[in-house]
C-alpha atoms as one frame of an Amber mdcrd trajectory, in Angstrom:
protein
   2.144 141.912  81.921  -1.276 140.841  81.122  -2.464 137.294  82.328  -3.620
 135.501  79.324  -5.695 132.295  79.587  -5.303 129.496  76.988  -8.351 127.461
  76.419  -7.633 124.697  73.896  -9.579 122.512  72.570 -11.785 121.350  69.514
 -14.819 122.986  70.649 -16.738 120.896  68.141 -19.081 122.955  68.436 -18.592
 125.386  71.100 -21.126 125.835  74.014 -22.432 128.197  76.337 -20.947 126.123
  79.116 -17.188 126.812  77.535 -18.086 130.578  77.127 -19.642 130.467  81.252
 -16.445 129.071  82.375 -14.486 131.889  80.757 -16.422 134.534  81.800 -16.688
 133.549  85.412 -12.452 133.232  85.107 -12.172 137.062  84.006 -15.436 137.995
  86.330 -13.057 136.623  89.573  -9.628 138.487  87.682  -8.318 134.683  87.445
  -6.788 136.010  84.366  -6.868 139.066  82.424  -8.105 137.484  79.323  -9.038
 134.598  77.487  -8.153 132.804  74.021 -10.029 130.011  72.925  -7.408 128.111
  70.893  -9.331 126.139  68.718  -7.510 123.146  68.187  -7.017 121.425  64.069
  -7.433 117.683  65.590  -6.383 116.813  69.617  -3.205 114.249  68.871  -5.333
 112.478  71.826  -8.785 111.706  70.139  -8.831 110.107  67.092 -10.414 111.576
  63.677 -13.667 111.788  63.523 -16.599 111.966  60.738 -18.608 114.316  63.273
 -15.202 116.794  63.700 -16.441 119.759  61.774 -13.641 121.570  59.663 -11.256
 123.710  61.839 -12.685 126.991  59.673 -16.127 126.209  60.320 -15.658 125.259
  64.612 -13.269 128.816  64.439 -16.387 130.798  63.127 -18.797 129.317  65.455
 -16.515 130.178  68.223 -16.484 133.898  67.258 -19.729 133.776  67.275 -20.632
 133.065  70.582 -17.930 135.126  71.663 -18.881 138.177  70.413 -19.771 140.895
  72.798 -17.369 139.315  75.217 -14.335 141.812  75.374 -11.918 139.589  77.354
 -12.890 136.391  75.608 -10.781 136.076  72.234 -10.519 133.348  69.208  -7.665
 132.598  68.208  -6.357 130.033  65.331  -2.232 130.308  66.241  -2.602 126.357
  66.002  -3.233 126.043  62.287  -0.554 126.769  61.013   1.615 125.129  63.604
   2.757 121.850  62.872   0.080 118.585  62.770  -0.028 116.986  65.197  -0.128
 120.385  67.911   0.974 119.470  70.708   0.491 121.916  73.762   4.024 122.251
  74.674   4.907 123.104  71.102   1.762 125.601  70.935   2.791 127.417  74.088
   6.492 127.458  73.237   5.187 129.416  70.000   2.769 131.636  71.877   5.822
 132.838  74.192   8.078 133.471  71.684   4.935 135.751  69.302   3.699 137.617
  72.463   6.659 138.117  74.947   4.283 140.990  76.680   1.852 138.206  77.706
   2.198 135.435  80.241  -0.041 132.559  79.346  -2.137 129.898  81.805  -3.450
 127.189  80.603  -6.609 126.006  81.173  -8.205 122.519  81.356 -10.307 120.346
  82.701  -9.940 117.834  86.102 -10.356 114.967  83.357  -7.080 116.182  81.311
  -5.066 116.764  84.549  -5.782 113.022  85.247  -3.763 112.507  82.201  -1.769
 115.461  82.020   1.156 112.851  82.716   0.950 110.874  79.757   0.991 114.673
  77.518   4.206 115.712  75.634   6.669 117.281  78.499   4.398 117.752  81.060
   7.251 119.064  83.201   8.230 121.427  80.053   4.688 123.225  80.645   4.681
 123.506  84.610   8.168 124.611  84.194   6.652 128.066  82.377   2.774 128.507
  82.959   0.577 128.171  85.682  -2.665 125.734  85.672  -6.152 125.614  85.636
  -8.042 123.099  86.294 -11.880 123.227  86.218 -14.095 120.390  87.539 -15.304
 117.914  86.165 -17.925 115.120  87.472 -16.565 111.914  88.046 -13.371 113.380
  87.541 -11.967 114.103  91.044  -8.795 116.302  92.181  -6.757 115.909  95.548
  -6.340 119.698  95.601  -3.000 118.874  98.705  -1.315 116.933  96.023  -1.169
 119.380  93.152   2.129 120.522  92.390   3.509 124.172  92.940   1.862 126.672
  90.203  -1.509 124.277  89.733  -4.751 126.214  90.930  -7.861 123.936  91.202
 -11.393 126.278  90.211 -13.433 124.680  92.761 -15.537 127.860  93.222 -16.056
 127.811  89.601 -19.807 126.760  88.277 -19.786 125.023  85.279 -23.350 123.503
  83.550 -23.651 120.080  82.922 -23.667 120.166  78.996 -20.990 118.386  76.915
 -20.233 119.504  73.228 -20.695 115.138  72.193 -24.127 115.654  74.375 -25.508
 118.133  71.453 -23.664 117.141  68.464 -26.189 114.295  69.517 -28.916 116.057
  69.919 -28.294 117.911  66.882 -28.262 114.297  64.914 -31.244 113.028  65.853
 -32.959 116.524  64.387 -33.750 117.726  68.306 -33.639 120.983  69.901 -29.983
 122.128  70.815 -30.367 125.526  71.194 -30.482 125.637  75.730 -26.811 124.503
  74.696 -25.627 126.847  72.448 -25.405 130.827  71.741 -28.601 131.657  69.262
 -26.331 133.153  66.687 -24.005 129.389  66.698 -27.519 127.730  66.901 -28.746
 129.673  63.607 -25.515 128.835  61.912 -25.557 125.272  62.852 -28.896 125.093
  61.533 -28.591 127.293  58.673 -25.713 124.992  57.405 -26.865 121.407  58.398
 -23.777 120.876  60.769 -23.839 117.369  62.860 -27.367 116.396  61.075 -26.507
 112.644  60.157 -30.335 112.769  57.753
């Protein structure tokens, strides 16, 4: 059964740091694979007039992953219903691809809160975690619970996707953040320039 790795998120816009982490995952046969579920709004974070459109943030992810084999894009959440939460979304993804068994993936910052998610005992009860680290962020690896694996051999570079969308405003260079072909696209269509 292949080990599929969800990545959600908004990926608003999607950085090399996101594709790093997924490729080290699938380097160290973590997981087979990897979809990056690109998420139609987080029911945690409230709209926002720098959230590109879900089309345009799904492009720019298959941008920057192309030429990665085991890193997919995937847009199963769109036509779920608003607002997708991840228990729903996994529920979904068993019952489509019963030849897969799914992980999710997230970071130290969204285990800290992982409590306060939609049946948080609903998703331990059928997938195994991942949590990456994050700085000021940390995790008492003794007290996770059974089938929750903390990455602390995992790298990850200090960018953030808010750090360039920043950037980005203010008419700076963004491209040590991003893939050149998302950085040409961003460019080429004036995404995050406030001017």
């Amino acid at each position: 059964m292949t080990l599929t790795g969800i990545y959600g998120g908004s990926f608003n816009p999607i950085h090399k740091g996101h594709v790093q982490l997924a490729e080290a995952l699938c380097h160290k046969g973590v997981v087979n694979e990897i979809w990056f579920l690109v998420s139609p709004r987080n029911p945690f974070k409230q709209a926002s007039k720098d959230l590109l459109d879900e089309h345009d943030r799904l492009s720019l992810a298959r941008l920057a992953t192309a030429g990665h084999p085991q890193l997919h894009v995937s847009d199963f959440e769109f036509s779920l219903p608003r607002p997708s939460y991840t228990v729903d979304t996994l529920a979904a993804l068993r019952k489509a691809y019963p030849d897969r068994q799914f992980a999710l993936i997230m970071g130290a910052d969204n285990w800290q809160s992982f409590h306060r998610w939609r049946k948080p005992d609903d998703i331990l009860r059928h997938h195994r975690i991942l949590v990456y680290p994050r700085p000021e962020f940390p995790v008492d690896e003794t007290a996770l619970p059974p089938g929750v694996t903390l990455l602390s051999d995992v790298r990850l570079m200090d960018i953030s996707s808010t750090q360039l969308r920043c950037s980005i405003a203010r008419g700076e260079d963004a491209s040590y953040g991003l893939d050149a072909a998302v950085w040409q696209e961003i460019q080429k269509k004036g995404y995050y320039r406030t001017t």
